[in-house]
C-alpha positions as CSV (number, residue, x, y, z in Angstrom):
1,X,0.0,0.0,0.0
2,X,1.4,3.3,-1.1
3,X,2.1,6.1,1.5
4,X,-1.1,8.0,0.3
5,X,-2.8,5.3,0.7
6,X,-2.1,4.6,4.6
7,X,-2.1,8.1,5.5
8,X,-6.4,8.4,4.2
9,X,-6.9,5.1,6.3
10,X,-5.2,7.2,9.0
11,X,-7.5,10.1,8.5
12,X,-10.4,8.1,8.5
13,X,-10.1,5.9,11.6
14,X,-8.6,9.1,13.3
15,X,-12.5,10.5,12.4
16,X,-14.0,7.3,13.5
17,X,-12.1,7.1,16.8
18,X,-14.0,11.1,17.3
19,X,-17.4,10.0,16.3
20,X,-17.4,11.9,13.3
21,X,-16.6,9.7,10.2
22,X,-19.4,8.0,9.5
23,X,-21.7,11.1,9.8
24,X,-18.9,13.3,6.7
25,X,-19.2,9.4,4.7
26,X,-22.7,9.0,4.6
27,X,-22.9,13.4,3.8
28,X,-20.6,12.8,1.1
29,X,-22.3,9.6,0.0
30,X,-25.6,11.7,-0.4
31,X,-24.2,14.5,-2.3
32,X,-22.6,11.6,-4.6
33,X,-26.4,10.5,-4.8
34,X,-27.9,13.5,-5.8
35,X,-25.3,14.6,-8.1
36,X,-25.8,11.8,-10.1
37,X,-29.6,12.5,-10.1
38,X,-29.4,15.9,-10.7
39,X,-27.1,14.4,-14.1
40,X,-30.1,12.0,-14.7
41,X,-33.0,14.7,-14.5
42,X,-31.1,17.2,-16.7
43,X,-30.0,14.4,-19.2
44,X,-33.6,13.4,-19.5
45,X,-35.1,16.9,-19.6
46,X,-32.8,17.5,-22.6
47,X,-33.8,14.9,-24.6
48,X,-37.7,15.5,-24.0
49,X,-36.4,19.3,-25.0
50,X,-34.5,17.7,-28.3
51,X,-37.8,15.8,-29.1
52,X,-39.8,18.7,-29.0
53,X,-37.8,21.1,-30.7
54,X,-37.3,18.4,-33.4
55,X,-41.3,18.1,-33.5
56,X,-41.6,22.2,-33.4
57,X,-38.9,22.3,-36.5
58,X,-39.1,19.4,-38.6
59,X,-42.7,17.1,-38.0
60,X,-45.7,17.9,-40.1
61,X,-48.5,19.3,-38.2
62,X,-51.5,17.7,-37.7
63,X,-54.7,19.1,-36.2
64,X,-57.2,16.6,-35.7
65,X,-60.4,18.4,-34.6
66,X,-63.6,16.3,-33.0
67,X,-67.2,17.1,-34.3
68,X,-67.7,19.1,-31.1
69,X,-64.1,20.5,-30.1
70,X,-64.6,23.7,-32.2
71,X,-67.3,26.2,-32.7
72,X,-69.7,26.1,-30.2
73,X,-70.1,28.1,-27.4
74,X,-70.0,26.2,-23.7
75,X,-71.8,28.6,-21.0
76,X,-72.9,28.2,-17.6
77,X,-70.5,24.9,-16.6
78,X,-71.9,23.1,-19.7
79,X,-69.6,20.9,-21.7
80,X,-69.1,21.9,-25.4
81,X,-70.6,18.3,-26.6
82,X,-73.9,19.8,-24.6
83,X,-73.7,23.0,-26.1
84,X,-72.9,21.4,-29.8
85,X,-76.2,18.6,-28.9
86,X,-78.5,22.5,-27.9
87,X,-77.6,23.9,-30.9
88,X,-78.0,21.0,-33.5
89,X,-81.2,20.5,-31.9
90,X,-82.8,23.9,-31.9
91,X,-80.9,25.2,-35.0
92,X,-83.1,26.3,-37.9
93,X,-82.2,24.7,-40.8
94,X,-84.1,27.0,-44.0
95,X,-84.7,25.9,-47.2
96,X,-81.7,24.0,-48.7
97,X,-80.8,22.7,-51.5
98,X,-79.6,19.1,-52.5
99,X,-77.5,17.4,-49.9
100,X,-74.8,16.0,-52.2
101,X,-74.0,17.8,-55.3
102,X,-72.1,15.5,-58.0
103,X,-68.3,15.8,-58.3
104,X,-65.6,13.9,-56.4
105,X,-64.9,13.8,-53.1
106,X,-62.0,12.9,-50.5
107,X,-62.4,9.5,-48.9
108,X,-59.6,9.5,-47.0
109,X,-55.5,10.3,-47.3
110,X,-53.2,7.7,-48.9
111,X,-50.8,7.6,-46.4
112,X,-53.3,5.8,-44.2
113,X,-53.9,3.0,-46.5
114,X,-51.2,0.6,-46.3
115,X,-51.2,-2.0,-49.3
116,X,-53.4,-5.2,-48.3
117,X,-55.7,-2.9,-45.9
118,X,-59.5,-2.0,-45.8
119,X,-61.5,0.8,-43.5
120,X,-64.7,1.4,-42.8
121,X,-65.2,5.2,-44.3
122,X,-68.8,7.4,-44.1
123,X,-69.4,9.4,-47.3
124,X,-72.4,10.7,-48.2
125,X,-74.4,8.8,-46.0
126,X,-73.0,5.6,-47.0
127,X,-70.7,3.3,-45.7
128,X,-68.1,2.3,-48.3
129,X,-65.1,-0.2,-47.9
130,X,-61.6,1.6,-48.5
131,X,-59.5,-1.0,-49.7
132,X,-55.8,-1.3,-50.9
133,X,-54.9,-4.4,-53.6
134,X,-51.8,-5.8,-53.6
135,X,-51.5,-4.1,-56.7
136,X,-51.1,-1.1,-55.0
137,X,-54.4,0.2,-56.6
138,X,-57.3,1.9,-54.3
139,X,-60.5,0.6,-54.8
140,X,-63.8,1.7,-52.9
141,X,-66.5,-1.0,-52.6
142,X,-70.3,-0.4,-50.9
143,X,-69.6,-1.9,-47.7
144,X,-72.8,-4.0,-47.2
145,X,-72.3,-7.8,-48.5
146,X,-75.8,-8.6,-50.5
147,X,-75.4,-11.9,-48.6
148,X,-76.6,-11.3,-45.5
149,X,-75.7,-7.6,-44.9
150,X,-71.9,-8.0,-42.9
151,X,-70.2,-5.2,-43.4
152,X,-66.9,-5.8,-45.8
153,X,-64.9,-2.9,-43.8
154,X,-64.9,-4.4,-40.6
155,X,-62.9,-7.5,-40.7
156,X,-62.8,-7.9,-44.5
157,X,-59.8,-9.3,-46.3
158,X,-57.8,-8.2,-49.2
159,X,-57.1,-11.2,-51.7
160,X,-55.0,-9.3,-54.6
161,X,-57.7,-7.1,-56.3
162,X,-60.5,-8.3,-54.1
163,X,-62.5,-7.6,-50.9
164,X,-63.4,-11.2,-49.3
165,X,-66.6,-10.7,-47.3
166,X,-65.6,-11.6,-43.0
167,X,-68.6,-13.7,-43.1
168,X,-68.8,-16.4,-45.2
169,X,-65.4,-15.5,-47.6
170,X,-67.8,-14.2,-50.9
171,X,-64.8,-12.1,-53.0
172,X,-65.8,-8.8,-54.7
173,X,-63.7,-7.3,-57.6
174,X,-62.6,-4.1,-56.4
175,X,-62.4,-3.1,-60.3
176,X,-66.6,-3.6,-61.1
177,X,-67.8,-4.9,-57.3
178,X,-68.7,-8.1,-59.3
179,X,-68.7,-11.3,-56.5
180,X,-66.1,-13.9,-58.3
181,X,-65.8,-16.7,-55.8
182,X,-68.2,-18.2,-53.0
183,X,-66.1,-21.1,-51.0
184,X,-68.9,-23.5,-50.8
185,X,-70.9,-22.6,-54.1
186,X,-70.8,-24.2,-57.0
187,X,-71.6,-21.4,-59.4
188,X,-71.5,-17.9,-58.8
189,X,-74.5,-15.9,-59.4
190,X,-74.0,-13.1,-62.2
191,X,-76.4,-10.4,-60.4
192,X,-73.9,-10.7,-57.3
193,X,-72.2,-7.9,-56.8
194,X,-71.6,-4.4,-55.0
195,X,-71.7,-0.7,-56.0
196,X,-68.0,-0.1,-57.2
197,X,-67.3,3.8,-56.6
198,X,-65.5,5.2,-59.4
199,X,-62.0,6.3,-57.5
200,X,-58.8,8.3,-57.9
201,X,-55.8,8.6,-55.9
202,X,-54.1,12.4,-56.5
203,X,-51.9,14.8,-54.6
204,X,-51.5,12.0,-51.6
205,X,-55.9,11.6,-50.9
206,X,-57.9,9.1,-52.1
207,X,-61.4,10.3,-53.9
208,X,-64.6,9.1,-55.2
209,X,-66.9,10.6,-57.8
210,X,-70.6,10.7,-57.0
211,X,-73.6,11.5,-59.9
212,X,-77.2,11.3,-58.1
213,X,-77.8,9.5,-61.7
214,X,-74.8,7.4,-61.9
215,X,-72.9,9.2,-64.5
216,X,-69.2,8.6,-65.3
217,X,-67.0,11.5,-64.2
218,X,-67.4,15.2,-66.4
219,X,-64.1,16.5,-65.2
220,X,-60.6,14.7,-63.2
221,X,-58.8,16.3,-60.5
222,X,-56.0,17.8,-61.5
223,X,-52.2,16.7,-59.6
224,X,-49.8,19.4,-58.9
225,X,-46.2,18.4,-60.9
226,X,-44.4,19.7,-57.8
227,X,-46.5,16.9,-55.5
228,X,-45.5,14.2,-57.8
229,X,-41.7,15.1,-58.3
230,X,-41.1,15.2,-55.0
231,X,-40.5,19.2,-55.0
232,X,-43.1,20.0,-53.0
233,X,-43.6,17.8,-49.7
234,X,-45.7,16.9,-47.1
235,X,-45.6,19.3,-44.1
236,X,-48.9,18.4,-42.2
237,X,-52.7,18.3,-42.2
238,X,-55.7,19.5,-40.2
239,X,-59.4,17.7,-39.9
240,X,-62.6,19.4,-38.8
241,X,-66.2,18.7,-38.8
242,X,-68.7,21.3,-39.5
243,X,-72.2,21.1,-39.2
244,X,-74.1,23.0,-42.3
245,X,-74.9,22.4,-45.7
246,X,-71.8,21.9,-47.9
247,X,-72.3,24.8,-50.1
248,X,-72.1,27.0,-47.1
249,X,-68.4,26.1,-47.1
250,X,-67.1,27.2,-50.3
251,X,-69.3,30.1,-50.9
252,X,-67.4,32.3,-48.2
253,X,-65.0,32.4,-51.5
254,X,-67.4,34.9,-53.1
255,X,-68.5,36.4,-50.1
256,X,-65.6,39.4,-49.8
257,X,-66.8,41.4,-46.7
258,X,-66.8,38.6,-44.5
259,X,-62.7,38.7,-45.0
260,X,-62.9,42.7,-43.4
261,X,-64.6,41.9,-40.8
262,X,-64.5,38.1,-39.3
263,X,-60.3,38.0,-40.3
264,X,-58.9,40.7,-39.9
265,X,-57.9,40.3,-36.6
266,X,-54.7,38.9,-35.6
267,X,-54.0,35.2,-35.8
268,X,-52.7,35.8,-31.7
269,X,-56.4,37.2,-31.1
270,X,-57.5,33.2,-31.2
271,X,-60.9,32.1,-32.5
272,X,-63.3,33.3,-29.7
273,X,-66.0,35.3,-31.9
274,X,-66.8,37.1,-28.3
275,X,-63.1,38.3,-27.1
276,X,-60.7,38.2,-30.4
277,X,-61.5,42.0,-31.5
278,X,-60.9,42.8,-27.6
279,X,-56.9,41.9,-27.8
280,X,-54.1,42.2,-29.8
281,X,-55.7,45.5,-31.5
282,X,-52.1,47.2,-33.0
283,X,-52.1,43.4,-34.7
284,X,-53.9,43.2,-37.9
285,X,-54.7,41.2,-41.2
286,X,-55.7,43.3,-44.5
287,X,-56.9,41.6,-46.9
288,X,-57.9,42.1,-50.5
289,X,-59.7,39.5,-53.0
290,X,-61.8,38.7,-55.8
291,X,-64.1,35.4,-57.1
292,X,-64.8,34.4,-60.5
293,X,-66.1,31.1,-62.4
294,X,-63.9,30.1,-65.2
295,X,-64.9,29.5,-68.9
296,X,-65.2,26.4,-70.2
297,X,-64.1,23.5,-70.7
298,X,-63.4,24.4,-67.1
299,X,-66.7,26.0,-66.2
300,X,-66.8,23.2,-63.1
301,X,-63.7,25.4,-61.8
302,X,-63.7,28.7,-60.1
303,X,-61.0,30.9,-58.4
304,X,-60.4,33.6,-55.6
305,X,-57.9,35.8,-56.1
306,X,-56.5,36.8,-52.5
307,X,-53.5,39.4,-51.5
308,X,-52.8,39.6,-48.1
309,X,-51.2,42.3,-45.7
310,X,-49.9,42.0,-42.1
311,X,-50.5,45.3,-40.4
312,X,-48.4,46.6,-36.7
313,X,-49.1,49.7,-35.3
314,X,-51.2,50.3,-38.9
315,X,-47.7,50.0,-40.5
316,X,-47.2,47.1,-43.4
317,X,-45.0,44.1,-42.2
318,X,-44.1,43.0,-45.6
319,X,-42.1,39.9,-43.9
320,X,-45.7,38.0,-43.9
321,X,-47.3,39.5,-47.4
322,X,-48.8,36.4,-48.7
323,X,-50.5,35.9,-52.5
324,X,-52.9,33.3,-52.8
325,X,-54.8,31.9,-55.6
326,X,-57.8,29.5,-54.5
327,X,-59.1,27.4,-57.3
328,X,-62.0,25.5,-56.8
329,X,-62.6,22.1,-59.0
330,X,-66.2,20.7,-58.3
331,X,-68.1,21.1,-55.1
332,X,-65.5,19.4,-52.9
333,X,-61.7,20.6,-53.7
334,X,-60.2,23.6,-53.4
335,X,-56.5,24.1,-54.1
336,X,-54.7,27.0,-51.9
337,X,-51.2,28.2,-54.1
338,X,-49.4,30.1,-52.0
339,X,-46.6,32.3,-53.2
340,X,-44.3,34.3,-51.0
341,X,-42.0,37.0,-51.7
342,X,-38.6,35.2,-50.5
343,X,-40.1,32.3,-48.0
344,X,-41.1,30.2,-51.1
345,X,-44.2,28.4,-52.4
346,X,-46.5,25.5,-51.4
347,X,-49.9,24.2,-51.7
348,X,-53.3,23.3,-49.0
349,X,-55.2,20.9,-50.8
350,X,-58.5,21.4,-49.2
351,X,-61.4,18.6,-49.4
352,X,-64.9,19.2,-48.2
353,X,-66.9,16.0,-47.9
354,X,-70.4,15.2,-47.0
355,X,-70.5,12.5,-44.0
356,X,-73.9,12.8,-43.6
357,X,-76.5,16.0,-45.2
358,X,-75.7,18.6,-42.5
359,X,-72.2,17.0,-41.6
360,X,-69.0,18.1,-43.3
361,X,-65.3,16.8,-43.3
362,X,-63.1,20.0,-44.0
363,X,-59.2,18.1,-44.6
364,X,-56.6,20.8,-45.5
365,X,-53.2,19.1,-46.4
366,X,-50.0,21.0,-46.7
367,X,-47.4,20.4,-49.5
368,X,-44.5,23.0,-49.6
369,X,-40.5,23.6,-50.8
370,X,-38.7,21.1,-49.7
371,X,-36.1,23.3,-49.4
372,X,-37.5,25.5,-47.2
373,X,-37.2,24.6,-43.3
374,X,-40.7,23.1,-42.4
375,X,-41.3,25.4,-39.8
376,X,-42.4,28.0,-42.3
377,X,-45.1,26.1,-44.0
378,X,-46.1,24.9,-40.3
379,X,-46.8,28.3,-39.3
380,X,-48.8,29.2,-42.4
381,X,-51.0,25.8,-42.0
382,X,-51.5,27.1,-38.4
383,X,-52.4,30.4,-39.8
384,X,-54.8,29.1,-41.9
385,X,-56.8,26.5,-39.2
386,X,-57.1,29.8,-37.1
387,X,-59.1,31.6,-39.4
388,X,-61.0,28.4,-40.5
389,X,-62.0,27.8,-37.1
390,X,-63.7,31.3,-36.6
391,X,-65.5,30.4,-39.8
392,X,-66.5,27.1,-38.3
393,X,-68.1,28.8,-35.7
394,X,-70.1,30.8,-37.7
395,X,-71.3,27.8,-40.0
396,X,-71.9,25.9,-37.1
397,X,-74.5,28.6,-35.9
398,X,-76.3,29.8,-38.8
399,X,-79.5,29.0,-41.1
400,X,-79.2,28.6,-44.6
401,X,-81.0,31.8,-46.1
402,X,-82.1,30.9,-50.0
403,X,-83.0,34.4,-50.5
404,X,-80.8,36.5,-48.6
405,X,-81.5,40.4,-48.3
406,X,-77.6,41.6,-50.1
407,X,-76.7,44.8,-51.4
408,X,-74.7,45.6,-54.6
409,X,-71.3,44.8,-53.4
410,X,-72.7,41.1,-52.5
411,X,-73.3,40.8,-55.9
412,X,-70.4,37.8,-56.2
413,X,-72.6,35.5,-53.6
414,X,-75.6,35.4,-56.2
415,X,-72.7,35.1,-59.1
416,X,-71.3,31.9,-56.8
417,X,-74.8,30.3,-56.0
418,X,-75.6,29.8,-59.8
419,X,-72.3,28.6,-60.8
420,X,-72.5,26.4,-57.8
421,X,-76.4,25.3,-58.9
422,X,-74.4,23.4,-62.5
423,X,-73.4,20.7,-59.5
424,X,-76.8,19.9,-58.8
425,X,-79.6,17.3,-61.1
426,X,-83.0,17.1,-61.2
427,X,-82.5,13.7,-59.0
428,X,-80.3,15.0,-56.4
429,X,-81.4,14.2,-53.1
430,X,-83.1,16.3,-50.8
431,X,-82.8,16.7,-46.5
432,X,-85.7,14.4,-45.7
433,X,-87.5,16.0,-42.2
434,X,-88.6,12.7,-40.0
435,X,-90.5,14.0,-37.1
436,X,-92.6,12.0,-34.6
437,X,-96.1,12.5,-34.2
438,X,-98.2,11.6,-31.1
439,X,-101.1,10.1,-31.1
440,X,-104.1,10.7,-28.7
């Protein structure tokens, strides 16, 4: 043993011998304790501060909204899905038009359908079966078997290009819904089959076309070149619900005044119709815009011309000057082009789909430069779902007027509703009213 060495043993039975020792050991083997936790808790809140920071710059953002989490108005200790159940309840409806206006619709995104999968999807009051082959081809399929009635979306099997039936194993094509094998039949019947949804897979969503009349398709949705060479990429997605007749949705395009008054407060000032012109006042959006149908062959298409200017103090912030052309194709899409100054381009595919007549799914999905760091097109997705959420709130609340009282500088609404009427047939179904009688 070295000379060091003796000398601590020394020192410590010296410590001992006065009573002391074991009290500075067992101090010293506490701080040795805690320093090693302190290293642990700081180690760990690093990483959690890594992973967020990493979420903050580089994940897409997704905004996932519940039928009741936005627009409705919770008072008096009520729960918003009580205040959402009041209002859809005692709500006047007014005199609407067809429910489902022909054109194609968003089903659901392709990212979420994995090859050799099937969901359950509602669309226009209907439940179709989403299905993958292992072809790599999206086919949509009525989800009721003729059989007896199991539903091919829950529990259904993909074999290749068909949907086999959980029940009793009856295969649909997904290419015609014609049934092409029953295990224990000896013939196939040649009236057995399902309603095959025409379908098309473009910009990253899956859609359907629907004709009241069963048409073919009049128009295809066009694909952005940037999407499909990779130039462009995803950057996130937001989902909400709405409760009013689809055509509510896309009219606010033509419907210019709204954009003075219901957005030109500051993203910061939230979405609270009854406190957001209360804060952030020296905060503003100015915004300036136009709508006009296009000529054919693209008279199914419209587009809104918008400019917009961020306003502090009343002065223009020129760093957040955004151009934006919105063209709509049919009733349910609507592509948002985005083009700024030095912080690049990008696109929102929005989809607006009937789940049921008075029941919307709003999808906006964000494709920008992928050269640009994804924080940027983050903020402007967020941007927009603030602005779309006030609107939700109003749409939520209101009653369809079919002859509203306007003045001249409403003229584009009227313009809108009769471009907008080319999407609706003779056959196009109507809101049936169901309501229980009592008899004495």
């Amino acid at each position: 043993m070295t000379y060091l060495g003796l000398r601590i043993l020394q020192y410590r039975d010296a410590l001992d011998s006065a009573g002391i020792g074991s009290s500075i050991w067992r101090d010293t083997m506490l701080l040795g304790i805690l320093a090693r936790a302190t290293v642990c808790v700081i180690a760990g809140v690093s990483v959690l501060a890594v992973g967020w920071l990493h979420r903050l710059l580089f994940s897409p953002l997704e905004v996932l909204r519940s039928p009741d989490d936005v627009g409705y108005i919770a008072e008096n200790g009520r729960s918003r899905a009580q205040a959402a159940n009041d209002v859809r309840r005692r709500r006047k409806t007014g005199e609407l038009p067809p429910v489902y206006p022909n054109g194609w619709y968003r089903v659901l995104d392709s990212q979420l359908l994995e090859r050799g999968e099937v969901k359950n999807v509602t669309v226009l009051g209907e439940q179709v079966a989403v299905f993958r082959g292992q072809n790599g081809k999206v086919y949509v399929l009525d989800a009721y078997c003729p059989h007896l009635g199991a539903n091919l979306g829950v529990g259904g099997r993909v074999v290749g290009g068909c949907l086999e039936c959980p029940f009793h194993g009856w295969q649909f094509r997904g290419d015609d819904g014609k049934c092409v094998k029953i295990p224990y039949a000896e013939k196939v019947p040649e009236f057995a089959k399902v309603r095959s949804w025409p379908t098309c897979e473009v910009n990253g969503q899956v859609l359907v076309w629907f004709h009241c009349d069963g048409e073919e398709p009049h128009w295809t949705v066009p694909e952005h070149e940037e999407v499909i060479k990779g130039e462009w990429v995803y950057r996130g997605r937001t989902e909400h619900f709405i409760s009013a007749h689809i055509q509510e949705i896309p009219e606010n395009a033509a419907d210019i005044a709204h954009l003075a008054h219901l957005h030109t407060p500051s993203i910061v000032s939230g979405v609270d119709l009854r406190y957001m012109k209360k804060s952030w006042g020296f905060l503003r959006h100015e915004w300036k815009a136009q709508w006009e149908p296009e000529s054919e062959p693209n008279q199914h298409c419209s587009q809104m011309l918008v400019n917009h200017v961020f306003k502090v103090f009343g002065h223009d912030w020129h760093l957040l000057d955004v151009h934006v052309v919105a063209r709509q194709v049919g009733p349910g899409v609507v592509f948002l082009l985005f083009n700024h100054s030095f912080l690049g381009r990008g696109l929102i595919m929005q989809c607006v789909t009937p789940v049921e007549p008075l029941l919307q799914c709003v999808s906006h999905v964000m494709f920008y430069q992928s050269n640009i760091l994804p924080l940027v097109p983050k903020f402007i997705l967020k941007a927009e779902c603030i602005q779309f959420e006030r609107d939700v709130t109003i749409w939520n609340n209101k009653k369809y007027i079919s002859k509203p009282l306007l003045v001249k500088e409403d003229s584009a609404i009227q313009k809108h509703r009769r471009w907008y009427s080319q999407f609706y047939s003779e056959n196009s179904p109507r809101l049936q009213y169901q309501r229980d009688t009592l008899d004495f």
